[in-house]
N, C-alpha and C positions, 0 to 999 in steps of 0.2 A: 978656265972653263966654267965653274961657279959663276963667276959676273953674266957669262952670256947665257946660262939658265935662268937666274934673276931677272936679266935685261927680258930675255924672250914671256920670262912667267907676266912681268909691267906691263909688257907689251900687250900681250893678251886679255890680263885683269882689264886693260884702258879699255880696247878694242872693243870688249863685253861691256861695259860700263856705258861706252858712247852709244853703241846701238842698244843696250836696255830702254838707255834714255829717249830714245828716239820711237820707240812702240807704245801706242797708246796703251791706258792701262783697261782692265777688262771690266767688262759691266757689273761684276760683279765686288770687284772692291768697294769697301766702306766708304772712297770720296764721291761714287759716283751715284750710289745709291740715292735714291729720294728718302728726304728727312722730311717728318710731317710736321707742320708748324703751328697746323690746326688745332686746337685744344678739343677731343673728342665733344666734351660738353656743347661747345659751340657750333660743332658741326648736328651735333642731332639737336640743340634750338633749331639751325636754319631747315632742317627737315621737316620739325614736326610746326613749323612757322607755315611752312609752303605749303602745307595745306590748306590754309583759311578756312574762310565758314562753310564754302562750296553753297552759299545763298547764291540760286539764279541757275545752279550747272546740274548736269547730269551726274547720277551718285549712287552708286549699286549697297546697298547694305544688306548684305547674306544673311538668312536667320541664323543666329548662333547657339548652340548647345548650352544650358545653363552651366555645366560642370565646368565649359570651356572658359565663360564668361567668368565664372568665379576665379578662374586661373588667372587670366588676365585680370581681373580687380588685384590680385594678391599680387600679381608682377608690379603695378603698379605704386601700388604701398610700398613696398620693399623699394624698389629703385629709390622712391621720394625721401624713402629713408636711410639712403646711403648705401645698403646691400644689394649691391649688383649679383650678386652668386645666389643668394637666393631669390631674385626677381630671374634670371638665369632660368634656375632651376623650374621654378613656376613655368614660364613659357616653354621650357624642353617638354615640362611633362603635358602640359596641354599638345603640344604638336603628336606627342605619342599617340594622341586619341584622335586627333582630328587633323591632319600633317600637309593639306590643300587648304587653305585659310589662310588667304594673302594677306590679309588683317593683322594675322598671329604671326604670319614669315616677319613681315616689314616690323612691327614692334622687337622682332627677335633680332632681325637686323641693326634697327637703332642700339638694343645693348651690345651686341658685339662689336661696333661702332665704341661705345662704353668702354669696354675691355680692350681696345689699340686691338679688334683684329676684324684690321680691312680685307682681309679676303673671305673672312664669313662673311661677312656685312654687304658684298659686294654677291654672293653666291645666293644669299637669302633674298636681296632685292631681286634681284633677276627672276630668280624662280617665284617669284611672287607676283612679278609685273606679267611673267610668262603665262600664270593661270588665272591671273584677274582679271578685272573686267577690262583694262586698260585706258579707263576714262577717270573724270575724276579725282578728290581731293588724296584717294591713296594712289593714284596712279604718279601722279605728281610726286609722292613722298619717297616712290622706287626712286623713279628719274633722280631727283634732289638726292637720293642718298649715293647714287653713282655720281653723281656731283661732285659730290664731297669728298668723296673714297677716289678721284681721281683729281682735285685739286691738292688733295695731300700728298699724293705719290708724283705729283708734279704733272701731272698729264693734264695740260690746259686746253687741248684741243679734244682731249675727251669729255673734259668735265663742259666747254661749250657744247658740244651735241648732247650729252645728256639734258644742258639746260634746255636744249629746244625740242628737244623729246619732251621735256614736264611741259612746255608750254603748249606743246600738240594737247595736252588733258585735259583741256580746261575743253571742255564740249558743253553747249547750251542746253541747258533742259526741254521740254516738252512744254507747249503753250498749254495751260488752264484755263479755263472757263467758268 
């Protein structure tokens, strides 16, 4: 009686084995996930690359608060000097004062980009292309940064419509005389 318990238990363990085998595994396992391969660094050069000079195109520049401006000069130091957390911290506290300032989203964007976290990075672009002017060398810098944040997660069909979203930005300026 024992053997045919045994047999029946084999039998069973098999049976579950083969159909385990046979169910694909879920989106959320560690094989299936997107590994970013991008080096953050590289990814916010091609960002802040894609802006160019904006010589020739339309280019909206907001007047800006001096306190804000100081903010951002100090993010900047800080990042070039290796401290992300306090270049961080600089633009959080500038956005506390002034919190629509697509200028200050997308730079905040680029460092969470910095910090491996593509989905601020991805939430600050957006909302920033959302209330900018949508033309232009920061319009581009949204676009490119959904670029990026969707070539790393693997998403190649998103990160091409983002590209052709930045290339819709490039808008001609107004003739002079």
């Amino acid at each position: 009686m024992s053997q045919f318990r045994l047999a029946f238990r084999l039998s069973a363990l098999s049976a579950a084995l083969v159909l385990g085998a046979c169910a694909s595994p879920s989106p959320t396992t560690p094989e299936t996930a997107p590994v970013s391969t991008i080096p953050p660094a590289t990814m916010v050069q091609a960002i802040r690359a894609s802006a160019g000079d904006g010589d020739g195109e339309l280019a909206v520049q907001p007047l800006r608060d001096p306190m804000i401006e100081d903010l951002r000069v100090r993010a900047v130091a800080l990042e070039a000097q290796g401290d992300l957390v306090g270049a961080v911290a600089a633009l959080d506290e500038a956005m506390t004062i002034v919190d629509s300032d697509p200028a200050l989203l997308q730079e905040r964007a680029e460092l969470a980009i910095l910090q491996s976290d593509l989905p601020m990075a991805t939430q600050l672009a957006e909302r920033a292309y959302a209330i900018g002017a949508q033309v232009g060398p920061l319009c581009r810098r949204h676009w490119i940064t959904l670029e990026q944040v969707r070539l790393s997660t693997g998403d190649a069909d998103g990160a091409t419509q983002a590209r052709s979203q930045a290339d819709g930005c490039r808008v001609a300026g107004p003739n002079r005389y």
